[in-house]
Backbone bond lengths (Angstrom), bond angles and torsions (degrees), N, CA, C in turn:
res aa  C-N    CA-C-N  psi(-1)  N-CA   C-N-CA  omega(-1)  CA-C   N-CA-C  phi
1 X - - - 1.465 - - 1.519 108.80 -
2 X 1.397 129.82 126.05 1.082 157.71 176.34 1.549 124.22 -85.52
3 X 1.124 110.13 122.58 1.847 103.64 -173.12 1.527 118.37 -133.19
4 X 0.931 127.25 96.55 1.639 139.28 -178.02 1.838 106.76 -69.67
5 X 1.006 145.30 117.46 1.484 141.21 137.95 1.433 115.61 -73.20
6 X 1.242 112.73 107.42 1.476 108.76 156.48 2.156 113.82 -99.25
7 X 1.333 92.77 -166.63 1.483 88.85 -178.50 1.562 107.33 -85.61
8 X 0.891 122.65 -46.90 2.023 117.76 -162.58 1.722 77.46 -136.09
9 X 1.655 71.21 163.66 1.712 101.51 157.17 1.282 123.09 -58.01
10 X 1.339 131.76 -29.90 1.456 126.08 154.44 1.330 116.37 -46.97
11 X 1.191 114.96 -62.15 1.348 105.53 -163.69 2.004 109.01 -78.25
12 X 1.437 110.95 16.85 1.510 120.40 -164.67 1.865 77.31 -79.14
13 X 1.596 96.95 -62.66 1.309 122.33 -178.64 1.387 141.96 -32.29
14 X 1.521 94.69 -42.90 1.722 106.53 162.08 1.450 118.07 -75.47
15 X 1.418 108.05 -35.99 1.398 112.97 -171.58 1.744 105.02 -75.50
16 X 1.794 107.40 -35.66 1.350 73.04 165.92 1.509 138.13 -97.34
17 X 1.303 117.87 15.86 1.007 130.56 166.69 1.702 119.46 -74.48
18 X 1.008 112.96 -23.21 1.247 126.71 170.07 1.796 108.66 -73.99
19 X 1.026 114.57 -44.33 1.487 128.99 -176.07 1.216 88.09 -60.05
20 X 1.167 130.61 -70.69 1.584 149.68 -140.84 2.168 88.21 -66.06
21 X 1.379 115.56 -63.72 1.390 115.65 167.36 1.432 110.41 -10.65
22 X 1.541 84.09 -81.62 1.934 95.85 -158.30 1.453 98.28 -66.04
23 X 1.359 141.31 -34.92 1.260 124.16 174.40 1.590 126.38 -27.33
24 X 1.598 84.73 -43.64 1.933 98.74 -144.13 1.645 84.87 -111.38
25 X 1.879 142.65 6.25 1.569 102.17 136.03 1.168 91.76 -100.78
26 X 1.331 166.05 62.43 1.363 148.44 127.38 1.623 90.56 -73.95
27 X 1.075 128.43 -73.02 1.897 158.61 -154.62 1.682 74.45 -47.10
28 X 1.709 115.22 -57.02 1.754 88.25 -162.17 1.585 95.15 -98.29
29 X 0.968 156.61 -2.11 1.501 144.03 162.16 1.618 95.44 -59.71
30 X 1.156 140.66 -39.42 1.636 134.61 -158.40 1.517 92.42 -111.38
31 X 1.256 133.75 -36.85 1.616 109.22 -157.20 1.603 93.68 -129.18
32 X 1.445 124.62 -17.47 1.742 122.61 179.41 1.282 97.05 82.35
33 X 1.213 120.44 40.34 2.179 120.67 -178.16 1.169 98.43 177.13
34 X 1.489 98.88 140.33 1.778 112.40 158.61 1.267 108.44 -129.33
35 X 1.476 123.11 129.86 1.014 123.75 -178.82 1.922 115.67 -140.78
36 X 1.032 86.11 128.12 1.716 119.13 -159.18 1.312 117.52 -93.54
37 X 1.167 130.60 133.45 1.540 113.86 170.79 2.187 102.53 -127.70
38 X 1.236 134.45 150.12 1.066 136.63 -169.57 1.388 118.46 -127.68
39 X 1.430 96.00 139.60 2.075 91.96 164.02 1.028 122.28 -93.75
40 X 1.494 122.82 -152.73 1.625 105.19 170.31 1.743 81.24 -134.77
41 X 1.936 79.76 179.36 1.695 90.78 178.11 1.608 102.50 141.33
42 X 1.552 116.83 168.02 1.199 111.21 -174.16 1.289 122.54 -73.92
43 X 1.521 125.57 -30.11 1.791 146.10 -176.34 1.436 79.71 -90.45
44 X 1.077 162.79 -19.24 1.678 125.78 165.27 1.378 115.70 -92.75
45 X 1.503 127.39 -31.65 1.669 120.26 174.19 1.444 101.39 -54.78
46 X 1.363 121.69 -54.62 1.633 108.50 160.04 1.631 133.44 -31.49
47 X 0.945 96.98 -49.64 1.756 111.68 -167.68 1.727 95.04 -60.80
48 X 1.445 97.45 -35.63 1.919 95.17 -167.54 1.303 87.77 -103.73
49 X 1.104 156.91 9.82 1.766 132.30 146.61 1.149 92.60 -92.80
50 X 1.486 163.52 -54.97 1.664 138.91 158.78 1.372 118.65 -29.02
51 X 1.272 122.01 -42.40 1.468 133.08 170.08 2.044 109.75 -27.85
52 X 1.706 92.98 -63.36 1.472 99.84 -178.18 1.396 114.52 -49.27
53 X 1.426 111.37 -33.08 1.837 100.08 -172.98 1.505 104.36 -100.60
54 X 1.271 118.40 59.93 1.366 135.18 -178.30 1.713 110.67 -139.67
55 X 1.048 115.19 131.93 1.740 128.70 159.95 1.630 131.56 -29.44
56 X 1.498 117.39 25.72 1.098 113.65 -167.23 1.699 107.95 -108.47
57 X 1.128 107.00 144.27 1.886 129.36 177.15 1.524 101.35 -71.71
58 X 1.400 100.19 103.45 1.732 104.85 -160.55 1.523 75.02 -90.42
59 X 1.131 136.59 -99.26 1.142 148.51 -144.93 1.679 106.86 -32.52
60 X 1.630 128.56 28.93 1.721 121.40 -153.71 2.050 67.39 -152.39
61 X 1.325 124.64 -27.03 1.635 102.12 -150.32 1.499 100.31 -113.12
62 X 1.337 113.48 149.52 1.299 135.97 -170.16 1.452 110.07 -130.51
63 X 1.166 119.77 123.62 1.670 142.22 -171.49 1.768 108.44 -93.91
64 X 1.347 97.56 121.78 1.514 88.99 170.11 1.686 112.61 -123.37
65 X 1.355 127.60 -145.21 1.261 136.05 -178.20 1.397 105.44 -115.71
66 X 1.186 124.07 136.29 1.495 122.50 163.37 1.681 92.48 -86.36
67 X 1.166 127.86 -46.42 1.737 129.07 -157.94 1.773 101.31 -160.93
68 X 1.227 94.60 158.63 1.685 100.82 159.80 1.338 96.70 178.11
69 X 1.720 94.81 142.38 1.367 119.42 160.20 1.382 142.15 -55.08
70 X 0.993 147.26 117.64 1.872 154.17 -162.81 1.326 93.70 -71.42
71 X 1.324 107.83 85.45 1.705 125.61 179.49 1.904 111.00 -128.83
72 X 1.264 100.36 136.36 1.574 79.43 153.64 1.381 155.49 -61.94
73 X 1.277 161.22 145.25 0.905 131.97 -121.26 2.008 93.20 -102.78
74 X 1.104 116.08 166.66 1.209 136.94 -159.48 2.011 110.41 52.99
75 X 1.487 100.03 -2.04 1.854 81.12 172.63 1.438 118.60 -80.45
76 X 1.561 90.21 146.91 1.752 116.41 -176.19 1.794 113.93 -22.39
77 X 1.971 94.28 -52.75 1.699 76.74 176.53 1.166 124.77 -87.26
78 X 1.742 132.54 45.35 1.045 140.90 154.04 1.016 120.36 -67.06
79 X 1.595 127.85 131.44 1.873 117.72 178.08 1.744 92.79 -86.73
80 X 1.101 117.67 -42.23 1.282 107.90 167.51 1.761 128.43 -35.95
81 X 1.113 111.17 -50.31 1.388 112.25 171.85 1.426 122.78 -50.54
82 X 1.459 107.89 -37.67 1.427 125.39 171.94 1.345 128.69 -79.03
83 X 1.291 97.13 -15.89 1.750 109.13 172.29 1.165 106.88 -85.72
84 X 1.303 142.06 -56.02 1.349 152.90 150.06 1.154 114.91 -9.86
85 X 1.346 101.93 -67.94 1.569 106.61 164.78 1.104 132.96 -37.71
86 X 1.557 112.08 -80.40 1.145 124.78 163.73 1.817 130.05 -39.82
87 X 1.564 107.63 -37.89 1.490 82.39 -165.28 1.958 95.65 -112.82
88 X 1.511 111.13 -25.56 1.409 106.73 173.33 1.555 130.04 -60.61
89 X 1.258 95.54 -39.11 1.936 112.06 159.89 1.405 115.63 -46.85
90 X 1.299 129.29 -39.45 1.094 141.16 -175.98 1.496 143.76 -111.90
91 X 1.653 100.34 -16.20 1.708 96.55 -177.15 2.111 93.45 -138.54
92 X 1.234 113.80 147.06 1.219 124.62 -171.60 1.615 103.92 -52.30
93 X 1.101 129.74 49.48 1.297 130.95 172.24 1.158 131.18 -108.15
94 X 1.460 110.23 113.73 1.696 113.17 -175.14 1.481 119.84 -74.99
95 X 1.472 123.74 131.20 1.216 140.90 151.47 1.478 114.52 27.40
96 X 1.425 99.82 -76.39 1.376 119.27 -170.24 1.254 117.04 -78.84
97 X 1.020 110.71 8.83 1.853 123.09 169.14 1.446 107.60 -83.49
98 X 1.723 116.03 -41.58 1.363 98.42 -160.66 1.729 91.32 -98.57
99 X 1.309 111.85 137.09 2.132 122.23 179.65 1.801 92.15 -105.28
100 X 1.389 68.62 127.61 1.980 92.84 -166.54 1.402 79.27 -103.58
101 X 1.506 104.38 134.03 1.693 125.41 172.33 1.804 90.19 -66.59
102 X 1.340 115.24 120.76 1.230 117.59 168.75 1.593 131.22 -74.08
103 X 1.111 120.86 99.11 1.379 117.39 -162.71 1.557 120.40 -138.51
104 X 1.306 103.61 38.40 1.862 115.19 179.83 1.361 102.59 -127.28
105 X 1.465 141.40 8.60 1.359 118.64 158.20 1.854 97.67 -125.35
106 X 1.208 98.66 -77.57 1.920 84.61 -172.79 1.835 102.97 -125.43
107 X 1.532 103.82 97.76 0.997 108.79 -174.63 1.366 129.86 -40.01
108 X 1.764 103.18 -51.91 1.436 107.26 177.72 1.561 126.12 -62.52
109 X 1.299 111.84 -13.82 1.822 129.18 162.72 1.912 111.48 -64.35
110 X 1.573 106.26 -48.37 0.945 113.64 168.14 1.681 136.07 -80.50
111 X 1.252 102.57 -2.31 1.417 108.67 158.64 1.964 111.34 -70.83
112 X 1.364 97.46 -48.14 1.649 115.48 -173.11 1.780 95.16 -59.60
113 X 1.207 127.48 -55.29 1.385 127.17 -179.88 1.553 101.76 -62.14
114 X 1.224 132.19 -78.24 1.509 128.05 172.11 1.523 106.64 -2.84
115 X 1.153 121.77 -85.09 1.199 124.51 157.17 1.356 135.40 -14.81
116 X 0.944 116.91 -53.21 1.697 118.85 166.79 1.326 115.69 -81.98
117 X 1.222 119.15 -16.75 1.482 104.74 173.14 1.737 105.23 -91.22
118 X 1.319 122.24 -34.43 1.441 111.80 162.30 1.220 133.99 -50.08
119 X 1.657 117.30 -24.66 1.496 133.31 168.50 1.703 103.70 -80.94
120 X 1.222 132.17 -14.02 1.515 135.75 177.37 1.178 99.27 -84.27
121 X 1.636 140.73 -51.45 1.240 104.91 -173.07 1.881 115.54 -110.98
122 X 1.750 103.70 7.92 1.346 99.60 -163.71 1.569 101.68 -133.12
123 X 1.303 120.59 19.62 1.361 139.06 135.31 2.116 84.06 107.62
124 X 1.543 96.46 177.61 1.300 108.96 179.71 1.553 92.63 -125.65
125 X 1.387 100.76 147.77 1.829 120.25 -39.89 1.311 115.03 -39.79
126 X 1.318 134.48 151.82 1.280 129.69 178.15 1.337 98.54 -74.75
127 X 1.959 86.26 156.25 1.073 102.85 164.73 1.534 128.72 -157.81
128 X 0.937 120.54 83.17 1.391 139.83 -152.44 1.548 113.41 -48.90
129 X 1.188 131.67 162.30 1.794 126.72 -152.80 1.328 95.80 -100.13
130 X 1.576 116.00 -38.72 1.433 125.91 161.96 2.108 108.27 -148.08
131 X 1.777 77.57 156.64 1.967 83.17 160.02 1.158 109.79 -156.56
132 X 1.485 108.64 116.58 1.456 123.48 166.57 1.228 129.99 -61.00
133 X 1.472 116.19 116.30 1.220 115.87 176.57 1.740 124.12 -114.91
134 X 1.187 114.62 167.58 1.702 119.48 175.54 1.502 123.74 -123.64
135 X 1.107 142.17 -179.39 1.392 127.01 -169.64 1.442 90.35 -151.96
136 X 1.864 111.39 146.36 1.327 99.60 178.67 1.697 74.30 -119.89
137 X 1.364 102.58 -169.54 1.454 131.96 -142.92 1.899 98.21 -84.35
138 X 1.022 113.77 -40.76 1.846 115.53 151.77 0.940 106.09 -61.12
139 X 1.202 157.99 14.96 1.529 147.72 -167.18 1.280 126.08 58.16
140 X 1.406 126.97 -20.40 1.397 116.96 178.58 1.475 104.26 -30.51
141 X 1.543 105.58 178.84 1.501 129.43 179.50 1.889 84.65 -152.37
142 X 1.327 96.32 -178.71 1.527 121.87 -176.31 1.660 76.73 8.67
143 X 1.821 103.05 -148.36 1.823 111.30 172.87 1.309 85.77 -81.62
144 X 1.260 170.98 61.78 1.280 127.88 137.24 2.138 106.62 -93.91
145 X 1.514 80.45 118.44 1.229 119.94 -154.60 1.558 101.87 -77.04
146 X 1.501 121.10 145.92 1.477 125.32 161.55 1.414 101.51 -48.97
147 X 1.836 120.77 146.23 1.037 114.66 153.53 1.729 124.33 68.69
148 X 1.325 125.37 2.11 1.070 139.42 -146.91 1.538 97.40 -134.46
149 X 1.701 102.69 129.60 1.568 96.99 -173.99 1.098 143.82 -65.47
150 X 1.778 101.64 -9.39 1.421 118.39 -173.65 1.709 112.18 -75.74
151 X 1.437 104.56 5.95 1.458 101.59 179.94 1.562 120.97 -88.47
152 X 1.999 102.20 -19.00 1.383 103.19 146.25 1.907 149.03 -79.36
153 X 1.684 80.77 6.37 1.136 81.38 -174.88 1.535 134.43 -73.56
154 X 1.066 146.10 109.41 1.572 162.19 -105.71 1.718 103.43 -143.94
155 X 1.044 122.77 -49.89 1.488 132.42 -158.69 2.002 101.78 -109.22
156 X 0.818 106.92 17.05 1.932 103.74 152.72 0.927 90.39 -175.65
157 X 1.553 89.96 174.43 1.883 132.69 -177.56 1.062 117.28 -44.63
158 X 1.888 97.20 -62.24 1.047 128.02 -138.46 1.527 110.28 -129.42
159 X 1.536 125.01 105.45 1.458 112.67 164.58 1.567 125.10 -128.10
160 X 0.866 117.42 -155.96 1.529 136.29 -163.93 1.347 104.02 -119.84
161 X 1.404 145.37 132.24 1.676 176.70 114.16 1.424 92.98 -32.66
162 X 1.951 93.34 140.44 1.784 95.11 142.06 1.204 101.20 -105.80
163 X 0.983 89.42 -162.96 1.825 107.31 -156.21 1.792 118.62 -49.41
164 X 0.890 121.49 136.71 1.623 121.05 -179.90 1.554 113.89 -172.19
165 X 1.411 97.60 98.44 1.523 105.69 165.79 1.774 94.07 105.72
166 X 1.423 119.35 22.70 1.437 140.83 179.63 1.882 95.35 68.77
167 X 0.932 121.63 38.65 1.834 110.24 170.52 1.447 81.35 -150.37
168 X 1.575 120.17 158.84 0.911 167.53 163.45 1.580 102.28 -94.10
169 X 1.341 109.99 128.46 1.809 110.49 176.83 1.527 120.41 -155.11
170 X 1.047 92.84 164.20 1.626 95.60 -175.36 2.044 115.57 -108.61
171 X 1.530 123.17 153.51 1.326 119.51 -126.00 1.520 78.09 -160.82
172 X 1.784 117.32 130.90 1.293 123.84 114.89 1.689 118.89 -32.16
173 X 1.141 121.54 137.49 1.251 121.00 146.38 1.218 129.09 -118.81
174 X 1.530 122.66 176.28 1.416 139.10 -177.17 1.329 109.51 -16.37
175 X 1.075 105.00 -73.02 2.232 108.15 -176.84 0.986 106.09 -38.84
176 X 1.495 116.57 -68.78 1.796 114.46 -174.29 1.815 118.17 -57.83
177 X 1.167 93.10 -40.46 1.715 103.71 -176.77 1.652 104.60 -52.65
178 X 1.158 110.34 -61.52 1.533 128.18 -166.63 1.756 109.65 -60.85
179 X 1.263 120.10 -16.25 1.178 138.01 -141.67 1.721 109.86 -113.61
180 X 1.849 95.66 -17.45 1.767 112.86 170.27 1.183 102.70 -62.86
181 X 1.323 104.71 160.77 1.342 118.92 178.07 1.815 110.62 -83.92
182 X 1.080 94.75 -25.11 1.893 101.09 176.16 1.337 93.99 -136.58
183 X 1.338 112.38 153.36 1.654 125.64 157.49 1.482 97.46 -102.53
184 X 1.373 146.86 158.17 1.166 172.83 92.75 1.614 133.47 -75.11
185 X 1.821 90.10 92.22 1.676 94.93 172.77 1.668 121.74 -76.93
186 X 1.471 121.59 128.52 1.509 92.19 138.05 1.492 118.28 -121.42
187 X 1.287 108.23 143.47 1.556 126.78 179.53 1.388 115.82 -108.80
188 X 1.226 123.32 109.99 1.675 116.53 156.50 1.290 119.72 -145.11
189 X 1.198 104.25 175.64 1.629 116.65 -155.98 1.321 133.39 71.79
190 X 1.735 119.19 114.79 1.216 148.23 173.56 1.687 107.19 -1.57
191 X 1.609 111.07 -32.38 1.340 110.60 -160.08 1.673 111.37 -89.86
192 X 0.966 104.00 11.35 1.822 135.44 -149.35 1.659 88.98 -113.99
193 X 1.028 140.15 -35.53 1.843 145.24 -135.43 1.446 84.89 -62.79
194 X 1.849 123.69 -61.95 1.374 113.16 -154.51 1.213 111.94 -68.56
195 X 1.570 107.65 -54.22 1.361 101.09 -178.68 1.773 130.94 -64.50
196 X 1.320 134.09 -16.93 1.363 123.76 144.59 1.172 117.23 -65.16
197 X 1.180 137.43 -12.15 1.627 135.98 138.14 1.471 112.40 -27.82
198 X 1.223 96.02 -69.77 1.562 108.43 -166.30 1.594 102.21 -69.22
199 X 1.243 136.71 -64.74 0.633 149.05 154.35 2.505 115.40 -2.39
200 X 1.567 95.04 -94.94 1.516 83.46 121.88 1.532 135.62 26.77
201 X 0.983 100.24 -106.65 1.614 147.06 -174.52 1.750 107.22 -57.77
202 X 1.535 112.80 -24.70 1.413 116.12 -162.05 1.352 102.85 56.98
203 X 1.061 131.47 91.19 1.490 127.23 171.56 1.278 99.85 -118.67
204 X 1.050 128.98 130.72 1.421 130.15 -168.26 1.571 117.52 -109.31
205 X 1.798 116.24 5.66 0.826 134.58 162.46 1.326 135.18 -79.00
206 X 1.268 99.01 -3.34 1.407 92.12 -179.84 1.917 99.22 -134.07
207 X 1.490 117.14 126.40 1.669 101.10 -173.47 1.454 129.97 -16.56
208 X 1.799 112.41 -55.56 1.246 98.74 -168.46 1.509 122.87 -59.91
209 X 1.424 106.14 -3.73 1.260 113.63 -164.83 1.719 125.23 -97.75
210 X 1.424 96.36 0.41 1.303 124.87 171.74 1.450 113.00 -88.04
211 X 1.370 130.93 -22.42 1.201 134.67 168.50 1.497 139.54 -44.71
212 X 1.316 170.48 26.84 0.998 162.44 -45.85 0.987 97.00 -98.12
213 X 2.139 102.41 144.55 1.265 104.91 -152.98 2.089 93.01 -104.01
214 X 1.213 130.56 -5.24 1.169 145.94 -176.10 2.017 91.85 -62.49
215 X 1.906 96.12 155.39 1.524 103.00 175.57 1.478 114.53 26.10
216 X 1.477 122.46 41.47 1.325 115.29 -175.27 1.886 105.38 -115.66
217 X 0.842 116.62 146.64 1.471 122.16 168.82 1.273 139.39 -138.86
218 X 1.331 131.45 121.20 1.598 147.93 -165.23 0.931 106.70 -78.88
219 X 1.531 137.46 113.83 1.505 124.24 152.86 1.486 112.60 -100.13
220 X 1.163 137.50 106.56 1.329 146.03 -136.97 2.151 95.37 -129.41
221 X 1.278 114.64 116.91 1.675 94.24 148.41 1.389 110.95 -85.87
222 X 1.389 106.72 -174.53 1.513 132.03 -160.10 1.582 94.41 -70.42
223 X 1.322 123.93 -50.34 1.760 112.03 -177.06 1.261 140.50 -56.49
224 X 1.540 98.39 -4.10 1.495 132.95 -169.41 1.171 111.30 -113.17
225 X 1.597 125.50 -36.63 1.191 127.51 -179.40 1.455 106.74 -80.59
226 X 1.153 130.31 -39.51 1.306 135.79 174.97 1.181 96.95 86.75
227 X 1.811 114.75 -138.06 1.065 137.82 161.11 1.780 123.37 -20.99
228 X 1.408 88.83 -40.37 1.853 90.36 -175.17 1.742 107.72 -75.80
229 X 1.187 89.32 -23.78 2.144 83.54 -177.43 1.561 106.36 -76.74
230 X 1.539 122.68 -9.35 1.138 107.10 167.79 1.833 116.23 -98.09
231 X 0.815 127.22 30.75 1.796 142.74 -141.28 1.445 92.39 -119.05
């Protein structure tokens, strides 16, 4: 596991947008596809409107979901809404590139479809070229939630959360996650210090820490790193 400090969340953002570049023409010089999976949050809608003024073979890359909330469609706590935003506004990318975790008529149907369309463009079992992830201050990663059953889940992609943060949502899990060819964190903010500690640490107690720690990389600012950005 690999750990970058930059200064702010801006610059978390460029850098990983830059990462995200060279990923995806290596991914299509060797395989003719890049395929991506995303979180949400304020330092990644950034990362993918920097994304656009970057060198990447749009017409080869395919967008997926790290997670999303059981919302209607265009509401605020959609990460979808924000992805849209963020990366269709800005980089030559058609519609049908980015696969929206389906989750406004019968979720648990749309977990099973999720699934098959991730095996359509990123092979069976999938396996995605990279997936970016974030960590909140309990440690979750994507939803897989403290305490929450979906953290045993072993036998699909794709499941279903109870409730956390008042929505119910649907989640890559472990198999698929573990199964990218790169992990890409970004972490920031002061409130973040322990748990990229732990994190860190391999702690396997807390989700993010279950993640595989191989081809993985941290882009961390200084408020997050704490102690380590002065090291």
């Amino acid at each position: 596991m690999d750990i970058e400090i930059l200064d702010d969340s801006d610059a978390v953002a460029r850098r990983a947008a830059a990462v995200i570049a060279a990923d995806a023409r290596n991914a299509v010089a060797t395989r003719g596809v890049f395929t991506i999976a995303v979180s949400g949050g304020k330092t990644p809608w950034v990362m993918l409107r920097d994304l656009a003024n970057e060198q990447v073979p749009w017409d080869q890359v395919h967008v997926f979901q790290i997670d999303e909330r059981i919302a209607p469609a265009g509401d605020p706590d959609r990460n979808l809404t924000h992805l849209r935003e963020s990366l269709l506004s800005h980089a030559p990318l058609r519609p049908e590139q980015i696969h929206a975790m389906p989750v406004e008529a019968d979720p648990v149907q749309g977990a099973l479809e999720y699934t098959k369309v991730l095996e359509q463009f990123a092979g069976k079992p999938a396996t995605l070229d990279l997936a970016h992830l974030g960590m909140g201050p309990d440690g979750h990663t994507a939803s897989l939630i403290p305490g929450d059953p979906v953290l045993s889940v072993t036998d699909r992609e794709v499941a279903l959360t109870g409730i956390y943060q008042g929505r119910n949502r649907m989640t890559l899990t472990y198999p698929v996650l573990n199964r990218s060819r790169k992990i890409m964190w970004l972490i920031t903010g002061g409130e973040k210090v322990p748990m990229l500690q732990r994190l860190l640490n391999g702690d396997g107690s807390i989700p993010a820490g279950r993640i595989r720690r191989t081809d993985s990389l941290i882009l961390a600012d200084r408020a997050a790193a704490g102690k380590a950005a002065s090291a």
